[in-house]
C-alpha positions as CSV (number, residue, x, y, z in Angstrom):
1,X,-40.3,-51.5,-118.5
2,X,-38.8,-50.6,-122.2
3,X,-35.0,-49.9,-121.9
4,X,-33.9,-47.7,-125.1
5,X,-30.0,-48.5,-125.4
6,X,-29.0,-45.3,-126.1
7,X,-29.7,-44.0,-122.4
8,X,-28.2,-47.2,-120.7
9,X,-24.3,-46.3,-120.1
10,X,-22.0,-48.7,-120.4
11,X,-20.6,-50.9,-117.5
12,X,-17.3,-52.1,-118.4
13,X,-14.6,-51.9,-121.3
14,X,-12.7,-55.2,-121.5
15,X,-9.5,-55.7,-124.2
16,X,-8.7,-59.0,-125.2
17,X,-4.3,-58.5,-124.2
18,X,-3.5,-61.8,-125.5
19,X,-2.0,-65.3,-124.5
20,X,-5.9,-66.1,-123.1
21,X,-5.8,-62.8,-121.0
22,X,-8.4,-60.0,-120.7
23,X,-8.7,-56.7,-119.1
24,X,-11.6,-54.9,-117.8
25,X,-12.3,-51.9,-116.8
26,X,-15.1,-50.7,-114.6
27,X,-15.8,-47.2,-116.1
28,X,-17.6,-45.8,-113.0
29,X,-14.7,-46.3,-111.0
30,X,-12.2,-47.0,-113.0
31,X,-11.1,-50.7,-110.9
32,X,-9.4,-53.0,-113.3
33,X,-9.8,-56.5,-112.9
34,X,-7.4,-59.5,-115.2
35,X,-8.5,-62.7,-116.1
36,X,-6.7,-65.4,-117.3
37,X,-7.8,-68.8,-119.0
38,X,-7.1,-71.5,-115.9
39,X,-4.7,-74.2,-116.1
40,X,-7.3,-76.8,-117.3
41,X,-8.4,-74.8,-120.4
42,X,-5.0,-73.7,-121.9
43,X,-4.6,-70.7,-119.4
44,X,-1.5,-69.8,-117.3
45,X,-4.4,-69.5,-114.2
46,X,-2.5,-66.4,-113.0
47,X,-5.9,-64.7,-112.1
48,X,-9.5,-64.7,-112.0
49,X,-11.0,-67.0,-114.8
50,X,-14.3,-65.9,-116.1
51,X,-15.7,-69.0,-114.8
52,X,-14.5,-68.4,-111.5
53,X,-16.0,-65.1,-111.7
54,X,-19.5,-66.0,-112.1
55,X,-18.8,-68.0,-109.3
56,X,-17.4,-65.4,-107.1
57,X,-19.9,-63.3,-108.4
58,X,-22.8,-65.1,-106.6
59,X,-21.4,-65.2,-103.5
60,X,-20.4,-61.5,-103.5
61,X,-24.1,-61.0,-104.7
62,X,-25.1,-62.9,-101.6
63,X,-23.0,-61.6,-99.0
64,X,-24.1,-57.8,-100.0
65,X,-27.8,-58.6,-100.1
66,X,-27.4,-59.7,-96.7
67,X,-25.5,-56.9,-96.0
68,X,-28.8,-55.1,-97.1
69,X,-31.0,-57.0,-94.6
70,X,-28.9,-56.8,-92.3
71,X,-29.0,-53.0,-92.3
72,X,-32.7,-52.9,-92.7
73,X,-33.1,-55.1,-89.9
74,X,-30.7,-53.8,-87.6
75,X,-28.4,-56.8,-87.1
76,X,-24.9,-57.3,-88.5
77,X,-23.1,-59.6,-90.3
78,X,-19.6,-57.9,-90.6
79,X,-16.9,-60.2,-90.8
80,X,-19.0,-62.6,-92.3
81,X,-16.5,-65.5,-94.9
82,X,-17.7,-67.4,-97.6
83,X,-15.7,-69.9,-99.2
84,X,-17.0,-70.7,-102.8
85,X,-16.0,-73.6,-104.8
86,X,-16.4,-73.7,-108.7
87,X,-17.5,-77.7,-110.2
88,X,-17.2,-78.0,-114.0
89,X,-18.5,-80.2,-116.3
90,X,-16.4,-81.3,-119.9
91,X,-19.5,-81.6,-122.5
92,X,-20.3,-78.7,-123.0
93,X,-17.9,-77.2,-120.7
94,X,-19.6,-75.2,-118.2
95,X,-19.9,-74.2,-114.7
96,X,-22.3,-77.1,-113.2
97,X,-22.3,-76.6,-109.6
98,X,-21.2,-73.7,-107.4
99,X,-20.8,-74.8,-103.6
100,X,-21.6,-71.4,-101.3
101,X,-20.1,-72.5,-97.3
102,X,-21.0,-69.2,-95.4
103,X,-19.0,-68.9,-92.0
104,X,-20.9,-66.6,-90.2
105,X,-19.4,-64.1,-86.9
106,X,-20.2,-65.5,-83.2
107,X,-23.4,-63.8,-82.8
108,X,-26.0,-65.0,-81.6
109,X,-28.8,-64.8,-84.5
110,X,-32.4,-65.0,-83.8
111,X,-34.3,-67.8,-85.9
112,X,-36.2,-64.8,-87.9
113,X,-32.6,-63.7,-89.0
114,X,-31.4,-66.5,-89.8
115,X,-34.2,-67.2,-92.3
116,X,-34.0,-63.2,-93.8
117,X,-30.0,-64.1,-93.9
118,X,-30.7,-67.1,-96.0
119,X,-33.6,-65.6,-98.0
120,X,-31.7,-62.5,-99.0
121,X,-28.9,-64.7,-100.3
122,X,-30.9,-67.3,-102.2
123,X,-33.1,-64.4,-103.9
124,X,-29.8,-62.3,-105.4
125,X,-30.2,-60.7,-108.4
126,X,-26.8,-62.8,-109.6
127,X,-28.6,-65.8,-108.1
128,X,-32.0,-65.3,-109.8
129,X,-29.8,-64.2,-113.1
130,X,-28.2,-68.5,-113.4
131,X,-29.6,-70.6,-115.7
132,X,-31.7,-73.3,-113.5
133,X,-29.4,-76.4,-114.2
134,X,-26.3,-74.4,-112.5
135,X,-27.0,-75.8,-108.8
136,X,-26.1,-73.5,-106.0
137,X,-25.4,-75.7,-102.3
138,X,-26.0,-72.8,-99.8
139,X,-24.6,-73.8,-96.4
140,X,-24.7,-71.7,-93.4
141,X,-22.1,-72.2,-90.3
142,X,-23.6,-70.6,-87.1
143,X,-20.9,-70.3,-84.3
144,X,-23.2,-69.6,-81.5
């Protein structure tokens, strides 16, 4: 499909505030989100880094197309946690791993679920979107 710019609306203004600092704004909603440079790279690491946003981005991504299949499929995952750790690499400097540890509610999930959890997560758009030599390590923590 051929996108012409011109009826694409933007999805974000962001202003460069200084001392390593940016400020977005979503212009749908009008949510503003700061980063900051992080501590290793010159920053204060007093919010967000955009590094740790296309981190946090991923898992988000995941946790709300499971959400989806979770709807579709009438099971839930509400109160589902994911704890996402960022690896860098120095040359070039660049996200080279991002670790995904999902802790899951104490239901009891059928085998199908599990695998449409997993599947929706692994085949996010944010997911899909990473260049092939970023590895995602997905882990899933069952209670029940």
């Amino acid at each position: 499909m051929l996108l012409i710019y011109s009826q694409i609306m933007p999805t974000t203004e962001t202003i460069y505030s200084g001392r390593l600092r940016t400020e977005s704004t979503h212009l749908a909603s009008g949510s503003i989100l700061i980063t900051d440079a992080p501590l290793d790279n010159y920053g204060k690491g007093e919010a967000f880094s955009p590094t740790d946003l296309l981190a946090t981005s991923l898992g988000c991504c995941m946790l709300t197309l499971m959400g989806i299949t979770a709807n579709k499929n009438n099971f839930n995952i509400d109160g589902t946690r994911i704890t996402i750790t960022k690896i860098m690499e120095s040359n070039p400097r660049r996200v080279s791993e991002v670790h995904l540890n999902f802790d899951m509610p104490e239901i009891e999930y059928t085998d199908e679920e599990k695998r449409k959890i997993y599947s929706a997560a692994v085949n996010c758009p944010v997911a899909k979107s990473l260049h092939p030599d970023i590895n995602q390590v997905v882990h899933f923590n069952y209670k029940k």
